[in-house]
N, CA, C and O atoms as a printed pandas DataFrame, in Angstrom:
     atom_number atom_name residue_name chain_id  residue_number  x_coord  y_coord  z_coord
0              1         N          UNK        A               1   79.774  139.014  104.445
1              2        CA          UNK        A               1   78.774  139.767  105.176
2              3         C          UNK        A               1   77.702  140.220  104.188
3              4         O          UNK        A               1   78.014  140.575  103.051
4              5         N          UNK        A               2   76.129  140.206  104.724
5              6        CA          UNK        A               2   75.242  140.834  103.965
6              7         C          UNK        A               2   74.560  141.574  104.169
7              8         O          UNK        A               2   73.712  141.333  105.028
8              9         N          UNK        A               3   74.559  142.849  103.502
9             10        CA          UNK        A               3   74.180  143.579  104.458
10            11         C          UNK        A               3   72.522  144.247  103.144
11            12         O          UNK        A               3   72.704  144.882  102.106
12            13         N          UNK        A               4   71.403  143.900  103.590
13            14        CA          UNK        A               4   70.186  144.544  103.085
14            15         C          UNK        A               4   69.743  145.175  103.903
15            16         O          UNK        A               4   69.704  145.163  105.133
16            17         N          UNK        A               5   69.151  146.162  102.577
17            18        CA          UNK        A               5   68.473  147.776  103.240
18            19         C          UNK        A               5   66.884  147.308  103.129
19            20         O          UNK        A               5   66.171  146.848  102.238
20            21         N          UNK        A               6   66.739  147.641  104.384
21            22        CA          UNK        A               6   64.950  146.826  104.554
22            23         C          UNK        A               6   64.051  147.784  104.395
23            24         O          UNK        A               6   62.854  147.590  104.184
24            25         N          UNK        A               7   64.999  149.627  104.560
25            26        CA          UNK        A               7   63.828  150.702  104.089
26            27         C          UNK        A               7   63.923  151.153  102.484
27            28         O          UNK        A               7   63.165  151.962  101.951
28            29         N          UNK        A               8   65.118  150.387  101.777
29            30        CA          UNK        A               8   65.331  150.355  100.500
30            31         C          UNK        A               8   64.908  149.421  100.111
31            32         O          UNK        A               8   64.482  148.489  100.794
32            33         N          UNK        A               9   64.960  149.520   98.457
33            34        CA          UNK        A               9   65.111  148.589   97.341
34            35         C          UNK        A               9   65.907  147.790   97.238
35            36         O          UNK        A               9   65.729  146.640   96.834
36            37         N          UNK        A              10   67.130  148.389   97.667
37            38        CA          UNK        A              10   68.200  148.108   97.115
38            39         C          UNK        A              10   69.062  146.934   98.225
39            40         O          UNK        A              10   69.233  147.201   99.414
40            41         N          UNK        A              11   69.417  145.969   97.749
41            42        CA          UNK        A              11   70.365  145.023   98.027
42            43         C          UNK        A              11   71.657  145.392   98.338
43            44         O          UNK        A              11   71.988  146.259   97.529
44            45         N          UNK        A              12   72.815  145.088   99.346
45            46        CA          UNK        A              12   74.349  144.856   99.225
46            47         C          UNK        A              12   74.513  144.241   99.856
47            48         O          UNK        A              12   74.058  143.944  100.961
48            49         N          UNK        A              13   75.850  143.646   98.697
49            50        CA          UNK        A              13   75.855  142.420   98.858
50            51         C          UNK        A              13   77.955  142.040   98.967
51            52         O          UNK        A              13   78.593  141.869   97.928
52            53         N          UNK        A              14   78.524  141.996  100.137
53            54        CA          UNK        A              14   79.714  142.074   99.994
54            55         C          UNK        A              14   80.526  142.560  101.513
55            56         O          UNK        A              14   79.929  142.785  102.566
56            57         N          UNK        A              15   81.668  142.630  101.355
57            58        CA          UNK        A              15   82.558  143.101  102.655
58            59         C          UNK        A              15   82.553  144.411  103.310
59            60         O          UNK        A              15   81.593  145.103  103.651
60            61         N          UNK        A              16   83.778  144.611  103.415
61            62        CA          UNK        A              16   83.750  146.018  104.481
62            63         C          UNK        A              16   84.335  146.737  103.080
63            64         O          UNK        A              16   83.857  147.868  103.164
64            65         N          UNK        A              17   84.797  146.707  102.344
65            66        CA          UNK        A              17   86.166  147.254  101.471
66            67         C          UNK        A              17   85.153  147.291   99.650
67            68         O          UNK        A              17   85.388  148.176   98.828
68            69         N          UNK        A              18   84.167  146.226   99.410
69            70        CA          UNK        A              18   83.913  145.800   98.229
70            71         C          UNK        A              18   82.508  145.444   98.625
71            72         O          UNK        A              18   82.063  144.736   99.528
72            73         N          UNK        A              19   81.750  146.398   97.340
73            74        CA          UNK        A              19   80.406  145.887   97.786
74            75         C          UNK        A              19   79.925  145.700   96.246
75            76         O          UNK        A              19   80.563  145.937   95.220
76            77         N          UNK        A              20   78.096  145.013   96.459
77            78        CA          UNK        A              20   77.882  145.427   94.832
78            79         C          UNK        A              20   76.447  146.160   95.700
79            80         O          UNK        A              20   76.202  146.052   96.902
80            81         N          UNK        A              21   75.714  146.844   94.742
81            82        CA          UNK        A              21   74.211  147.476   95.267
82            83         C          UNK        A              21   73.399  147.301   94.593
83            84         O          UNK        A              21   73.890  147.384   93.467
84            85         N          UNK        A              22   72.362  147.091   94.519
85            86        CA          UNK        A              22   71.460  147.128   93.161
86            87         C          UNK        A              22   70.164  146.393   93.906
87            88         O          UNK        A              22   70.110  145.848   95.008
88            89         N          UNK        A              23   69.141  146.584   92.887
89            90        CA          UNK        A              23   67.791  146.253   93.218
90            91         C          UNK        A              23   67.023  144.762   92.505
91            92         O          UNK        A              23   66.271  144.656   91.536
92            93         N          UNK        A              24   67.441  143.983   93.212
93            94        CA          UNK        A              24   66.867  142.497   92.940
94            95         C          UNK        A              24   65.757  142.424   91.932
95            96         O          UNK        A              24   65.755  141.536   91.079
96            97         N          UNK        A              25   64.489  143.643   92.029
97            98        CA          UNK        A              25   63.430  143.255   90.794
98            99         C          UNK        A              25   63.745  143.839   89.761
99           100         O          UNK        A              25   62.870  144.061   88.924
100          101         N          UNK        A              26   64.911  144.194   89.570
101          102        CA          UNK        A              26   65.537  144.741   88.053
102          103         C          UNK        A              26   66.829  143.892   87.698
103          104         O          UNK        A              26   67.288  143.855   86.557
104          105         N          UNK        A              27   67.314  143.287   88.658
105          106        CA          UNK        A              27   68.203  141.866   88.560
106          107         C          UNK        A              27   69.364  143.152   87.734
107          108         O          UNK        A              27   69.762  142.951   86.587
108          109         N          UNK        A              28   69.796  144.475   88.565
109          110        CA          UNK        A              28   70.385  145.341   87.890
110          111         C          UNK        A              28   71.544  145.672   89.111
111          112         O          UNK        A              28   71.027  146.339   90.007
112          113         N          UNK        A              29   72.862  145.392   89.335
113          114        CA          UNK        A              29   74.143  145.416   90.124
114          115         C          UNK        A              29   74.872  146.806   89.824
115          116         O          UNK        A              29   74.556  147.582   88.922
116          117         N          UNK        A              30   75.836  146.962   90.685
117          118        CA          UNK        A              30   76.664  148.012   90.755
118          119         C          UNK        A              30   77.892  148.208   91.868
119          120         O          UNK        A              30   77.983  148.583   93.037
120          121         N          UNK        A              31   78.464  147.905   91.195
121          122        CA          UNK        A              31   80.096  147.707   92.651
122          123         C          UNK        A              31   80.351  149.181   93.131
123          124         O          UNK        A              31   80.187  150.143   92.381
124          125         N          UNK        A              32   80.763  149.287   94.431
125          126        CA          UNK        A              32   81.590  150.102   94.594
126          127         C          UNK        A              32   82.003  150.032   95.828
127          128         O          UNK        A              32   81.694  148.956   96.340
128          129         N          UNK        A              33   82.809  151.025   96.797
129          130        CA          UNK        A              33   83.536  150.869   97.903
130          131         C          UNK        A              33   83.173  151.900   98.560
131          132         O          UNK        A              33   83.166  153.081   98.212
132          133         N          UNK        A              34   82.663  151.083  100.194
133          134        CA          UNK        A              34   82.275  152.223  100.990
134          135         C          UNK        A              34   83.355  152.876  101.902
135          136         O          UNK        A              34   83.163  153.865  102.610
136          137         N          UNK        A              35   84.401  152.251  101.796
137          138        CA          UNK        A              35   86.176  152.513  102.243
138          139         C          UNK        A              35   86.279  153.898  101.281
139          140         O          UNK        A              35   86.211  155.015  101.794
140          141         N          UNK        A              36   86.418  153.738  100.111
141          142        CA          UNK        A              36   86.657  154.630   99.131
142          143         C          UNK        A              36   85.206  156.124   98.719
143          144         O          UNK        A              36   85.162  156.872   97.743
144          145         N          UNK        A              37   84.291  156.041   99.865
145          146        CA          UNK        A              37   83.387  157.088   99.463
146          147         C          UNK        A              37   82.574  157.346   98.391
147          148         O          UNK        A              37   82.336  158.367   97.746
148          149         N          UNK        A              38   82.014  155.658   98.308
149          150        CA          UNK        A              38   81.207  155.179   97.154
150          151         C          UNK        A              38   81.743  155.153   95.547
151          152         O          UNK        A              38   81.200  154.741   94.522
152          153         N          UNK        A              39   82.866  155.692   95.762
153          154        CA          UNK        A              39   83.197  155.600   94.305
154          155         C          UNK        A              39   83.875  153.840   93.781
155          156         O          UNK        A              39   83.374  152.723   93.651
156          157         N          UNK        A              40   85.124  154.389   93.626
157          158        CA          UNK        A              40   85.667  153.437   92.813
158          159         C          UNK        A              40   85.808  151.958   93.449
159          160         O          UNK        A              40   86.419  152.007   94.517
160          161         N          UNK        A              41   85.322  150.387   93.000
161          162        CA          UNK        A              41   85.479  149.513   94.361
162          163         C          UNK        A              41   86.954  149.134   93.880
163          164         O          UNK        A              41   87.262  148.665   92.784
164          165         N          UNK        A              42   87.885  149.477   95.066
165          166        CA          UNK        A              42   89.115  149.016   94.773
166          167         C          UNK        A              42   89.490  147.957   96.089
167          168         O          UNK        A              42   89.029  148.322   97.171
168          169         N          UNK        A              43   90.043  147.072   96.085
169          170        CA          UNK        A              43   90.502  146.329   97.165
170          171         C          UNK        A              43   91.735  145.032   96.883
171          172         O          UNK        A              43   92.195  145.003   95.742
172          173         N          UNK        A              44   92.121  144.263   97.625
173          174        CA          UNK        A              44   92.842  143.254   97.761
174          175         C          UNK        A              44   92.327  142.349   96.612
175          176         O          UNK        A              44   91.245  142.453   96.034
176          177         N          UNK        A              45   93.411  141.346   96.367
177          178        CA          UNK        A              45   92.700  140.196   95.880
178          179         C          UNK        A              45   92.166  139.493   96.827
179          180         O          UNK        A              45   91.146  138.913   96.456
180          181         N          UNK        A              46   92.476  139.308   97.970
181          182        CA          UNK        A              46   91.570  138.568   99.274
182          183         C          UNK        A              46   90.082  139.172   99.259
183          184         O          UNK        A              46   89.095  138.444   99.370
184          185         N          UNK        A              47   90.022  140.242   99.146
185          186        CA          UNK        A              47   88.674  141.297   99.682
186          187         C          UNK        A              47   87.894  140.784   98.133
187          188         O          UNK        A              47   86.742  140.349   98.127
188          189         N          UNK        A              48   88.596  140.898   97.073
189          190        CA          UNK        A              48   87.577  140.898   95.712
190          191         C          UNK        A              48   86.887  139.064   95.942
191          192         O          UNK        A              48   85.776  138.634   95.633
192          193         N          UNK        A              49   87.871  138.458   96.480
193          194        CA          UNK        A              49   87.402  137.099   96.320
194          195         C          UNK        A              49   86.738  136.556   97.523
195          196         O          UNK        A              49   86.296  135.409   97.586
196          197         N          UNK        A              50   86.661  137.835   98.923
197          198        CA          UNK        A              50   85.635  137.497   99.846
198          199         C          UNK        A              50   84.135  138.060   98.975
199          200         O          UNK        A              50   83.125  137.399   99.217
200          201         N          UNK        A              51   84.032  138.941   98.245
201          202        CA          UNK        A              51   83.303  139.744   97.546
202          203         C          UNK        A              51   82.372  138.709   96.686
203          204         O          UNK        A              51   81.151  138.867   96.715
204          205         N          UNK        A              52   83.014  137.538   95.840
205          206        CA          UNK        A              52   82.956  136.841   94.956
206          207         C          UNK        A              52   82.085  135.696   95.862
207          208         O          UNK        A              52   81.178  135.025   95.369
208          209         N          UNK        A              53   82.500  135.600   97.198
209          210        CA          UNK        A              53   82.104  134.290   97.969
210          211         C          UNK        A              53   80.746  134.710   98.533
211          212         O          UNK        A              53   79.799  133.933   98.402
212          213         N          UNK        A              54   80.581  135.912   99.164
213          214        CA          UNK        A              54   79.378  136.596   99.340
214          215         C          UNK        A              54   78.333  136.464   98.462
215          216         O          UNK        A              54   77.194  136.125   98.783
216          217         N          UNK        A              55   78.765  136.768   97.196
217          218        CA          UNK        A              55   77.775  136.516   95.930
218          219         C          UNK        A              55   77.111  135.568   95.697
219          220         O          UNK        A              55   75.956  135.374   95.318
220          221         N          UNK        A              56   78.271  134.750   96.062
221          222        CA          UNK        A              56   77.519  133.198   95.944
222          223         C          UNK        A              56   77.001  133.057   97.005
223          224         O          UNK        A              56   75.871  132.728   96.644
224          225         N          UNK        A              57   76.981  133.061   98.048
225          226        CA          UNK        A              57   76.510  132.575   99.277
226          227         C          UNK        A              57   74.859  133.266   99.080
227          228         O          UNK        A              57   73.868  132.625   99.431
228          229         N          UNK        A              58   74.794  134.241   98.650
229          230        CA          UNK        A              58   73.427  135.013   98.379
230          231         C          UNK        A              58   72.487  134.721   97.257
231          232         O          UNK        A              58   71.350  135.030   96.901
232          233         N          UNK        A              59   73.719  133.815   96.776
233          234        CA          UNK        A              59   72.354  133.395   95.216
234          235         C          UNK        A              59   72.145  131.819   95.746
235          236         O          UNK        A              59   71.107  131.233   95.439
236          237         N          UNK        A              60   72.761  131.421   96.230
237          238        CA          UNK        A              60   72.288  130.505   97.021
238          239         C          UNK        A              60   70.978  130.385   97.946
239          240         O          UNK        A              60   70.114  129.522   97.788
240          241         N          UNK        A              61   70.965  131.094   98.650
241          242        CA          UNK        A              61   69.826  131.343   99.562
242          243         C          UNK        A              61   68.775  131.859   98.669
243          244         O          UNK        A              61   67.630  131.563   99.011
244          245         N          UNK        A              62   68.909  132.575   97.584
245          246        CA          UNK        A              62   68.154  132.998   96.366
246          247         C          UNK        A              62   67.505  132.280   95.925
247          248         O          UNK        A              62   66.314  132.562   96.057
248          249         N          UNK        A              63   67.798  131.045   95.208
249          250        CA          UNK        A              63   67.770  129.648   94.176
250          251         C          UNK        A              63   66.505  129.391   95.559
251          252         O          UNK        A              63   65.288  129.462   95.386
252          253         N          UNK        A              64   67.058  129.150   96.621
253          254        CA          UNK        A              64   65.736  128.390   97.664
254          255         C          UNK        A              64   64.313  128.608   97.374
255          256         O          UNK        A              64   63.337  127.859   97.417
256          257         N          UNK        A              65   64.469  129.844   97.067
257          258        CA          UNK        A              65   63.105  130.798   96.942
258          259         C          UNK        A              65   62.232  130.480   96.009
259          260         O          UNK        A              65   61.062  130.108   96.101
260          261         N          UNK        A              66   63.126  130.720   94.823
261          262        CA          UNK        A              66   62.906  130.303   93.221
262          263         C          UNK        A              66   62.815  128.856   93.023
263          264         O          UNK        A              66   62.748  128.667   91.808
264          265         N          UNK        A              67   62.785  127.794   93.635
265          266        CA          UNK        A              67   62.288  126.548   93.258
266          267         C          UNK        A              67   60.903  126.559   93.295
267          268         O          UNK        A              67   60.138  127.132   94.071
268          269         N          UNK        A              68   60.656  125.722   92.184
269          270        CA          UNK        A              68   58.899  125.049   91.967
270          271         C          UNK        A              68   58.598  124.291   92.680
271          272         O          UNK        A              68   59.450  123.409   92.786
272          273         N          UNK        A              69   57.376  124.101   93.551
273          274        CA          UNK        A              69   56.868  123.334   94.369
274          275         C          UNK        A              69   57.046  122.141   93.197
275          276         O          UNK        A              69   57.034  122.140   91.966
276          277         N          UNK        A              70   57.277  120.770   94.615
277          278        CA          UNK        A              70   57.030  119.774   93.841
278          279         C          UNK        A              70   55.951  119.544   94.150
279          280         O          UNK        A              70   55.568  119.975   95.238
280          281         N          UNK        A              71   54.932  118.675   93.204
281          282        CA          UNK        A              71   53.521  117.952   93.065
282          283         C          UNK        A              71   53.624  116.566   93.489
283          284         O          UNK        A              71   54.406  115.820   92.899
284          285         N          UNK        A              72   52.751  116.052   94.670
285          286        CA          UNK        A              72   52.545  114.769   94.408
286          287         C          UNK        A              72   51.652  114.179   94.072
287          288         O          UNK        A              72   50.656  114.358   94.773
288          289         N          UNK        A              73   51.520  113.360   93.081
289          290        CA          UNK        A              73   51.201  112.699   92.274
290          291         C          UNK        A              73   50.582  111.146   92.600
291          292         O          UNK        A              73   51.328  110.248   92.209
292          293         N          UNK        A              74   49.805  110.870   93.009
293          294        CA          UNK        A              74   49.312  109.387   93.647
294          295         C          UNK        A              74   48.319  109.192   92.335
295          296         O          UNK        A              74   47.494  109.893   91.748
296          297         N          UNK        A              75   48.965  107.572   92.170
297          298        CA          UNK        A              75   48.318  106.742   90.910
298          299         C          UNK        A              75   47.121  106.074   91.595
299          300         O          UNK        A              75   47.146  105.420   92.638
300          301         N          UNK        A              76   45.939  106.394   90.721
301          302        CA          UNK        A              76   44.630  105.536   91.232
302          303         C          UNK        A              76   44.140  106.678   92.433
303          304         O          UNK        A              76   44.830  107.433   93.119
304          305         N          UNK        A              77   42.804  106.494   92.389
305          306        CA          UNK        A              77   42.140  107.212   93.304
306          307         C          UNK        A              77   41.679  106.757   94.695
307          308         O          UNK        A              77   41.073  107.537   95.430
């Protein structure tokens, strides 16, 4: 699940149990658990490795963004 704050800065990025937060133009993260009352992120090994899959699934859609246009290039005028 992904859940962005559209009146924030700030990104999260993760489950019900395990999150990370942080602000994409400082490329600056921070885990924690909204189960646990923002503190400590504690969870399952299932939950850390839905956590892990989220991540990726988001830098994925990320990378899209961040590609260079390609140029085409026609030989002869």
């Amino acid at each position: 699940m992904l859940k962005v704050c559209e009146s924030e800065k700030n990104d999260q990025v993760g489950g019900n149990r395990l999150v990370i937060s942080g602000d994409p133009r400082e490329n600056w993260y921070i885990g924690w658990s909204p189960a646990n009352d923002r503190l400590a992120a504690e969870g399952s090994w299932e939950e850390w490795v839905q956590l892990a899959e989220a991540i990726l699934d988001e830098n994925k859609k990320r990378k899209v963004g961040l590609q260079e246009p390609k140029i085409n290039i026609k030989k002869g005028f």
